[in-house]
N, C-alpha and C positions, 0 to 999 in steps of 0.2 A: 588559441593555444599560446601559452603562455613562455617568454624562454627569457630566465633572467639569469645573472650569473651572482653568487654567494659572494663574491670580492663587490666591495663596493667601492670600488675606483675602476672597475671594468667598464669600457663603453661599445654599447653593442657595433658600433661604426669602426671601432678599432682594435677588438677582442677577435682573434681570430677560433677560441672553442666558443664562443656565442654564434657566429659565423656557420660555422662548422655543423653545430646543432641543429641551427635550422636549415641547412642545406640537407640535414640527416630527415628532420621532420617533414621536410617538402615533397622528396622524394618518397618517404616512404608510404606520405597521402596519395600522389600521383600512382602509386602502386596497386591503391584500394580501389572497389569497384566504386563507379560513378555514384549508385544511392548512400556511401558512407561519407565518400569525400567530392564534394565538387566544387566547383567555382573559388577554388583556391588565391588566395592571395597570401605575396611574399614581402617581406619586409624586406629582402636581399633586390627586390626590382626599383629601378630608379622611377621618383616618381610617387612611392609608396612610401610617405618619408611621414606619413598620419600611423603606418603602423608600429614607428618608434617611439617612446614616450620623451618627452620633452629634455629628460635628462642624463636620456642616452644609457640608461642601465636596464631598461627592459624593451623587450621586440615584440612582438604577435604575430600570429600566425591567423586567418581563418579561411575559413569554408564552411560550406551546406551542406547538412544531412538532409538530403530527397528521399529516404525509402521509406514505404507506407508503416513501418513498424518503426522508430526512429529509434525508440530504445533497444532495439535490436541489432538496427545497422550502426549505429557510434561504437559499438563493442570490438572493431576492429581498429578503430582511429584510437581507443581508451590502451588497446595492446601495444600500437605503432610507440603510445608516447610513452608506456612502459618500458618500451625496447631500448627508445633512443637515451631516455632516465636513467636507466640503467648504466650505458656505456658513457654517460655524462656526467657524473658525481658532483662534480663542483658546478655546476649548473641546478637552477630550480625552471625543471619544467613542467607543468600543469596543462591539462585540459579540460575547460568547461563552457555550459553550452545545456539549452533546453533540453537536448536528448541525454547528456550525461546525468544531468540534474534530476532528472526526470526517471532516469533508469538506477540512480541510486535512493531516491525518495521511496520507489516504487521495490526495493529491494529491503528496505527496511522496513517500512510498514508491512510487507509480504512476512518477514519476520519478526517481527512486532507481533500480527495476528498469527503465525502457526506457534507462537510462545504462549498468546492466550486461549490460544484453541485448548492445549494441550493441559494448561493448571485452572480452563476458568471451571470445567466440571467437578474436581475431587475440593476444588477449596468451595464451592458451592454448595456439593454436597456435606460438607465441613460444617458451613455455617447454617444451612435446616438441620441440621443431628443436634446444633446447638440449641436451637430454636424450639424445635418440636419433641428431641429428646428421646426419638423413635425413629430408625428405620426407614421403617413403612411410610411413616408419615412423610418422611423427607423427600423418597424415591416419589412419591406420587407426583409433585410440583418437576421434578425434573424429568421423568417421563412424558409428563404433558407437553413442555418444552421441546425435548426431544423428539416430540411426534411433530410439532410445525415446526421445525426445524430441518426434519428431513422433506414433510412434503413442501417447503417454500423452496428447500436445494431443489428437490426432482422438478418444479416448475419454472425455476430457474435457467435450469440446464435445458428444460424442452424449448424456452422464448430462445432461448441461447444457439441453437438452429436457425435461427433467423434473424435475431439482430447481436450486435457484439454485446460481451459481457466482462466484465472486468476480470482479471485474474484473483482479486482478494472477493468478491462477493461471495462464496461458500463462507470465508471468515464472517465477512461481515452478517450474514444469515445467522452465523451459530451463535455469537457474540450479542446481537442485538436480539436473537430472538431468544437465549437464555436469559433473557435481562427480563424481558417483555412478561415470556412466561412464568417465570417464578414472580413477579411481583402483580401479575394475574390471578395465579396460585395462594395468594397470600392476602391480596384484595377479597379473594372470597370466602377467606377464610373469616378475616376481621369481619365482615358482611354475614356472615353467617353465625359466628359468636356475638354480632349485636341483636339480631333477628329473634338468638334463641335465648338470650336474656329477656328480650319483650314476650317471650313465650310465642314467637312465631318462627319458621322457618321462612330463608329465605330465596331458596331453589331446593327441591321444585314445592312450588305453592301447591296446597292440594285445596279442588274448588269442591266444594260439597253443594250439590243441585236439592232443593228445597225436595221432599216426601208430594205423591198428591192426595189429597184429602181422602178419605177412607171410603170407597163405594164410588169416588170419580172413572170415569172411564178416560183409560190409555191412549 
């Protein structure tokens, strides 16, 4: 945790709201339960003279997030430094750290994939209307889709009883497997417009079993 001050002739050794701030920050950690905030160190202890940086305009603060959900438990340490941020204007205080980094990367991409959940169906179906110029023709490649797409979610969700499962894997299901299946859809299309230019089809082959000679027995 970060605590610097916007005046740059402030030294954290002689500023008494840099001071102040982390007396605010310390306390407010010791406040939190043990899995958000632990094994604290202060830059205000003597001794601890590695948590000031060499030119005395910035201090640190840390500790260990222990709880088994990290992203989780830092959500109360993310509010402490909003609180004291707040009442410290001319101060720049930050907090970061695997589980913040972690819980905002994972906030984004969460949002990143419910943005492509939501436009990758109608601009998909956008571009087979363009292609095939029909309806019908369009729905069929995205219905296919949409049929492994639900059954890989519902088989998803039943492993997911048993071992952990990420929060974006339904995204990630609907996105990879729209991609998968229309260019499936459309591999057999080109495969079957080559097939029937050679005057063959190319699903389903029809096998035609040789006649037996006239008067042979069955």
């Amino acid at each position: 945790m970060l605590i610097q001050s916007r005046n740059t002739a402030a030294r954290f050794a002689t500023d008494p709201a840099m001071r102040r701030a982390a007396a605010e920050v310390i306390a407010a950690l010791h406040r939190l339960p043990r899995s958000t905030a632990a094994h604290i160190a202060s830059p205000l202890v003597p001794g601890n003279g590695s948590l000031i940086s060499p030119d005395g305009r910035s201090a640190i603060v840390t500790f260990n997030v222990i709880g088994s959900n990290a992203t989780q438990a830092v959500l109360p340490a993310l509010k402490a430094v909003a609180s004291v941020q707040a009442t410290n204007p001319q101060l720049r205080i930050r907090e970061v750290g695997d589980a913040s980094i972690s819980r905002v990367a994972n906030a984004t991409i969460g949002r990143d994939f419910r943005k492509a959940e939501t436009t990758s169906l109608p601009i998909t179906l956008i571009l087979l209307l363009l292609v095939f110029g029909a309806l019908i023709a369009a729905g069929i490649p995205l219905l296919l889709a949409a049929t492994a797409v639900i059954s890989a979610i519902s088989l998803a969700s039943v492993v997911g009883q048993w071992l952990p499962v990420g929060q974006s894997t339904s995204e990630v299901i609907l996105i990879i497997g729209m991609a998968v299946g229309v260019d499936y859809s459309l591999f057999y299309l080109r495969r079957e417009r080559e097939e029937g230019g050679r005057g063959a089809r190319a699903w389903p082959r029809r096998c035609a079993l040789p006649l037996p000679p006239r008067g042979a027995r069955s």
